[in-house]
N, C-alpha and C positions, 0 to 999 in steps of 0.2 A: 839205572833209572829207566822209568820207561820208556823213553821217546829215543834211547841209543839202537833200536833195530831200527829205527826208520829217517833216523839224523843223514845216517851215510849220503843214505838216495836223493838226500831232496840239493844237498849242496849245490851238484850240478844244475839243478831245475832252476838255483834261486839264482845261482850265479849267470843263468843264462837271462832270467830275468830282469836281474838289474844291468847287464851287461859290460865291455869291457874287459878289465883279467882281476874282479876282488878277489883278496885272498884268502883261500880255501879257507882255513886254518880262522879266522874270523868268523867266514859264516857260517864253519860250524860250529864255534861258541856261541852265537847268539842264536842258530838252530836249539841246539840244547838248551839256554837258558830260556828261550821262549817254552821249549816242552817244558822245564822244570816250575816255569809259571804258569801253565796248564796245569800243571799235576797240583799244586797249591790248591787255585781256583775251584778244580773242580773236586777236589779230594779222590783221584782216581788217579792209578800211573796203567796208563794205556797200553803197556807192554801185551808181547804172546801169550795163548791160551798156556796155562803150563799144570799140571798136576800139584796138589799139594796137600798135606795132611794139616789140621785146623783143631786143636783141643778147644770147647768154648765151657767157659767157666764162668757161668752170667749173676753166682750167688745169689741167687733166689728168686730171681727176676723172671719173667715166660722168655722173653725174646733177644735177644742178640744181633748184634750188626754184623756183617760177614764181607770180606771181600767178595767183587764181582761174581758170582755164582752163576756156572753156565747151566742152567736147567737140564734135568736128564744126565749129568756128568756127575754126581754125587750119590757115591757107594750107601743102599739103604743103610739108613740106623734107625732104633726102635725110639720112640719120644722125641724123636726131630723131624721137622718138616719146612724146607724152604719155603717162603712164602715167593710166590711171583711178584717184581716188580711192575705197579701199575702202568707204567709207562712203558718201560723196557722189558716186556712179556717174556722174553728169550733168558732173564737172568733175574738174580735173588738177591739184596742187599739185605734181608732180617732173616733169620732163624728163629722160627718158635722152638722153644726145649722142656715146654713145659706144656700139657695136656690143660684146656678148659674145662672145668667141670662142667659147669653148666652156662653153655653161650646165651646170651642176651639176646632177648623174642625182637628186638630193633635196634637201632640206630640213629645217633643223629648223622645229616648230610655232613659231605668228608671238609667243606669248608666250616662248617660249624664246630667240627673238631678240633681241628686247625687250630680254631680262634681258643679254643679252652686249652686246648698245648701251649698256645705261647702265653698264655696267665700263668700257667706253673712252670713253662722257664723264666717267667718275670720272677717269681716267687721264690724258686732256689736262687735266680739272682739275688736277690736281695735281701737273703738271709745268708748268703755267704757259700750255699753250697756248690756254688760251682767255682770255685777256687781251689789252690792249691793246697790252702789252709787243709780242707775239709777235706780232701783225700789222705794227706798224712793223719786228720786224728782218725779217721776211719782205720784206719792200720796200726794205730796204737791201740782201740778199744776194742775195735772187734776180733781179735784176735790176741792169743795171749804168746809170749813170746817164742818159745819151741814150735808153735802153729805158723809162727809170723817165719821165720826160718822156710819153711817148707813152703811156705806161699812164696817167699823172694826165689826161692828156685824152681818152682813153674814159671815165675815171672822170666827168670833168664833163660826160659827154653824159646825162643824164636815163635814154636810151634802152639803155643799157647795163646789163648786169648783171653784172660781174666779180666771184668772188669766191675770195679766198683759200683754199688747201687747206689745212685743220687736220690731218683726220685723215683714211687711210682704210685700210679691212683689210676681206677676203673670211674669214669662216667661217660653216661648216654652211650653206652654202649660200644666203650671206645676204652682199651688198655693205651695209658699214655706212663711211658717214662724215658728217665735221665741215665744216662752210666759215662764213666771214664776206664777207659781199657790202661792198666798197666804194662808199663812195656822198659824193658832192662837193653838199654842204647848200646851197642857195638856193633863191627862191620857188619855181623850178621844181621843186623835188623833191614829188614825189608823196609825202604822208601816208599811208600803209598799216597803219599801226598797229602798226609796229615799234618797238621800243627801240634807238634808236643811241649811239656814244659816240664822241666826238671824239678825234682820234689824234693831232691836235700841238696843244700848248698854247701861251700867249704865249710861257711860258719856253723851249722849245724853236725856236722863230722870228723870237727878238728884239723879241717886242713885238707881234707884226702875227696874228692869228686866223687861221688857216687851215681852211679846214670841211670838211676832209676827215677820213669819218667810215666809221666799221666798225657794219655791221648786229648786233646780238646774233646769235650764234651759234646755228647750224641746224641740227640732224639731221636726216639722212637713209639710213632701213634700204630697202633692197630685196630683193624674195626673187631668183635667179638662175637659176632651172628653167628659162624660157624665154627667147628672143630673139623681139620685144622686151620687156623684164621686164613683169609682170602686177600684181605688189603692190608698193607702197611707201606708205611710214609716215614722215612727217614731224615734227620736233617744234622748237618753239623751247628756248631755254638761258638760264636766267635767272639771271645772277652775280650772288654778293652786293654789294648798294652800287646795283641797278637803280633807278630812279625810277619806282612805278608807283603807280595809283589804289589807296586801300585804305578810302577814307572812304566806303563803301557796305556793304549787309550782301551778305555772298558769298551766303548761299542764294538769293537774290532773283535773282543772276546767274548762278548754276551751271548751271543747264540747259538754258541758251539760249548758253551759254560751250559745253558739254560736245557740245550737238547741232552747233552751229556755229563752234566755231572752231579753231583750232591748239593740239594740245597744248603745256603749256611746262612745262618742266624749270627749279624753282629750286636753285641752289647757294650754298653759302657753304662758310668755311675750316673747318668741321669734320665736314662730310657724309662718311659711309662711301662707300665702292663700294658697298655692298649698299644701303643707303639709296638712291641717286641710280635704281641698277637695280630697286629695286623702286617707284620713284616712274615710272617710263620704263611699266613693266607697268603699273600705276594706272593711270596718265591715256590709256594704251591702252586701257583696258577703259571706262574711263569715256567715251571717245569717242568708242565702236563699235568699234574695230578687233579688239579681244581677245574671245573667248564666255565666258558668264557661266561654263562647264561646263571652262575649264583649268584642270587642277591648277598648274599653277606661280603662278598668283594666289596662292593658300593659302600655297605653298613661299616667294615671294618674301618675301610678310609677316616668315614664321615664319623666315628668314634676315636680312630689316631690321632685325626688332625682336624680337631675341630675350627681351629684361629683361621686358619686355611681354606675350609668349607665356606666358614661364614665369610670370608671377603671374596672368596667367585661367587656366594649367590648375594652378596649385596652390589659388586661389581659388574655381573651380567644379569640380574634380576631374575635368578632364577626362581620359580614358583616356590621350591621350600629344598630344604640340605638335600636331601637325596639324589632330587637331582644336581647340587649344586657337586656333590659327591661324585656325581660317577663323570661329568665331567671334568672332575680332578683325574679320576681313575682313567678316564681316555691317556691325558697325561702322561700320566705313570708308565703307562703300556710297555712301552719300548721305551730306551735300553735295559730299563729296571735300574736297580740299587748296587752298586758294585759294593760288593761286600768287604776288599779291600781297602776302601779309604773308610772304614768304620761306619758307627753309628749318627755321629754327628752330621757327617757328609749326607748322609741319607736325609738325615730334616731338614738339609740345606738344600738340596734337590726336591724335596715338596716344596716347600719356600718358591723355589725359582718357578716351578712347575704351574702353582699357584698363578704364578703374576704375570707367567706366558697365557695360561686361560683368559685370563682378566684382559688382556692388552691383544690377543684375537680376536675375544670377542666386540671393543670397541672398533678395530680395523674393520671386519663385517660389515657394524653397525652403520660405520658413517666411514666408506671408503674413499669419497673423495675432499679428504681433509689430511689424505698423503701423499707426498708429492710423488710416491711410483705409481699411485692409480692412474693423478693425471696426465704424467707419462706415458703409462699404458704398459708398464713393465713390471717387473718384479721386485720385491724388496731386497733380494737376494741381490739382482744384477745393482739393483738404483746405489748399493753402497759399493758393490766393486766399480762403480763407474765415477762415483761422487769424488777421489781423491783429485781427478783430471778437472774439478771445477770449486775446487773448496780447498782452505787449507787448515790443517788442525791447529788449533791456538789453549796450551794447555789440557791437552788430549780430548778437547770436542772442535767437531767444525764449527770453524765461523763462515757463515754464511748466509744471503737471502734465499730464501725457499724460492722465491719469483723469479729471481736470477738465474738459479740454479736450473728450476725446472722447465724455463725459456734455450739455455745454454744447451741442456743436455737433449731436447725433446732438436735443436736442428743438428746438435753434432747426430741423433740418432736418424733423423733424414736422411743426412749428408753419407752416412753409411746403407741407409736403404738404397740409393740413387747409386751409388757404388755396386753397388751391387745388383740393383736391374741393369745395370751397363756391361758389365761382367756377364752377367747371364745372357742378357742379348751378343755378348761376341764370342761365348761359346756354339750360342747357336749357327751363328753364323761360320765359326771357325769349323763345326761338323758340320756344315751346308756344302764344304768345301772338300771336305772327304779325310778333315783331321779325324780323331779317335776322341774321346772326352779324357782320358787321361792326357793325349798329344796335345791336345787345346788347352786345358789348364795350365802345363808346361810352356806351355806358348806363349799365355798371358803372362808369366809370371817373366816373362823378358819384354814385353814390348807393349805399348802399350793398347788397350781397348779399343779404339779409333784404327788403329794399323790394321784391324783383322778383315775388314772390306776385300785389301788386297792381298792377304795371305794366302798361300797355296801349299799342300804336304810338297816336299821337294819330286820333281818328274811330272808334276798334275798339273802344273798351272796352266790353264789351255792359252790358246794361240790368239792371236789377233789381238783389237783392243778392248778394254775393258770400260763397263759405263760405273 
């Protein structure tokens, strides 16, 4: 796996961190399971540079997905050409294998492409082609069976990368398609951190496991202006029913997922086309590929989630959707969509996101109508402070605002006054020639009032004292 060159080293680091004597031997099981949940997430295993020979067999397709490709490390071949990844300039996740005839005089902008990618992964969704199903008839029909033979043993060569054509279609200037790389399961398969799913069962083979297995499904847009192409944008495909880590908190991993790894597309059986395409724009943007400054970010939202749009701009009166829109979109911004808990989770998270808009924008509006304004604190502290004056009755408080906010504003005096008391016998306690670490230490034995007559031991001068 990838993460076992660099598991060793950290044991020590973590174990000094959390301190004490944990045992070894645990934190580096959960070292490794955390890399092996990285590697999921971001569809990459982070291991050493290493050489390696790569067959690609794309079936008719221009482009190809590749592992990390260090630029400048791959032996020329004639009719191949790594493309640069937009973000990570230094490596290549597509291979072009097939020469453009004739490149397209324009383009549309890469978020507008975006949005027409994730309509035609709604579209094999939902005619079935990206399932299981439709990789095995692909390899009944296309292929006749002496052909099919020869194809199952490139498949079992490690070194191979065949994969099945799903989808593919040229508009505005933009090569967009679908593939499932075939891959034949034994020690030797290489772990990358993809999601696979086995395409013949016992039922189907009388009993006997066969490990022949279909990669989850890859997007790949490229723009077409030049030969050989200059951008392309990759994404993985995550169908409902996936097996993926979720026993972690996503913000912990979003932005080490967002700088580093593959975007992924989840689906399930009740995803829109505008949902799917404005999850494709998302996790573009959140990846680097998209600028913060496209309109269609805003459009996409305000097309996904239109239920949502309309209740911030009728909840904060906002002039008309758009902008009701990109005020969702501030929203969204951070942590984004953990791809892990699926599809649904995601519309649960605009949902919430939604009615956090809504319920800021009234605090703004009319801020002293809650009781940590007229406090004069935070909403954050007013509930960690509130169980010390309120008690839960069927899991809300019961309580008077007035009481409360009377209670809490003198217990918060009563800690201010502590506290200029404190500070004034610090002063004094260095007036006296303690140290500010020596006089903290000092307080913390005796009390505030005593430090008049305190003195460091040896200094306390002679005579009497006023």
């Amino acid at each position: 796996m990838g993460h076992w060159h660099w598991s060793e080293s950290l044991v020590e680091e973590l174990a000094q961190e959390i301190g004490g004597n944990p045992d070894r031997r645990m934190l580096k099981d959960a070292l490794v399971q955390s890399g092996r949940d990285i590697d999921i997430l971001s569809g990459r295993s982070f291991g050493p540079p290493r050489l390696a020979t790569e067959v690609i067999e794309p079936n008719g397709l221009p482009f190809a997905d590749i592992p990390d490709l260090q630029l400048g490390s791959m032996e020329p071949v004639e009719g191949a050409w790594a493309i640069p990844d937009p973000v990570g300039r230094q490596r290549a996740t597509v291979m072009q294998v097939l020469s453009l005839a004739a490149p397209a005089p324009k383009a549309a902008r890469v978020a507008e492409a975006l949005w027409f990618a994730g309509q035609f992964v709604a579209e094999a969704s939902q005619t079935g082609r990206l399932s299981r199903d439709y990789v095995v008839h692909w390899l009944g029909t296309s292929v006749d069976r002496e052909q099919r033979m020869k194809l199952m043993r490139r498949v079992m060569d490690p070194a191979v990368r065949l994969s099945v054509p799903i989808l593919g279609v040229s508009v505005a200037g933009w090569w967009i398609q679908i593939t499932r790389r075939l891959i034949w399961v034994t020690n030797e398969h290489e772990d990358d951190g993809r999601l696979i799913e086995l395409l013949l069962d016992d039922t189907t083979t009388g009993g006997e496991l066969i490990p022949l297995a279909a990669v989850e499904p890859t997007l790949i847009v490229a723009r077409m202006t030049q030969q050989p192409a200059d951008w392309a944008f990759t994404a993985r495909i995550w169908p409902e029913g996936g097996q993926r880590p979720h026993n972690r908190r996503w913000s912990k991993f979003s932005k080490a997922i967002h700088s580093h790894g593959v975007p992924t597309i989840t689906l399930d059986s009740i995803s829109t086309p505008q949902e799917i395409a404005c999850q494709v724009v998302l996790k573009g943007y959140w990846h680097g590929y998209v600028g913060s400054d496209e309109p269609a970010l805003a459009n996409a939202v305000a097309k996904a989630y239109p239920r949502q749009v309309e209740r911030i701009q009728r909840g904060t009166r906002a002039p008309n959707s758009a902008s009701a829109a990109a005020t969702l979109l501030e929203q969204l911004i951070r942590p984004g969509f953990d791809p892990a808990q699926g599809a649904e989770a995601t519309r649960r998270y605009v949902r919430r996101k939604a009615n956090i808009a809504v319920m800021e924008h009234r605090k703004a509006e009319a801020p002293e109508g809650y009781p940590w304004t007229q406090i004069g604190i935070s909403e954050r502290r007013y509930y960690k402070l509130l169980p010390r004056f309120a008690q839960k009755v069927n899991g809300r408080y019961d309580l008077d605002h007035d009481d409360v906010v009377a209670l809490m504003k003198a217990h918060l005096d009563d800690l201010d006054r502590e506290r200029t008391i404190r500070a004034n016998a610090i002063d004094v306690l260095r007036s006296h020639g303690f140290g500010e670490a020596a006089a903290r230490k000092w307080l913390q034995r005796h009390e505030p009032k005593e430090a008049v007559n305190a003195w460091p031991r040896g200094q306390r001068p002679s005579g009497p004292q006023d």
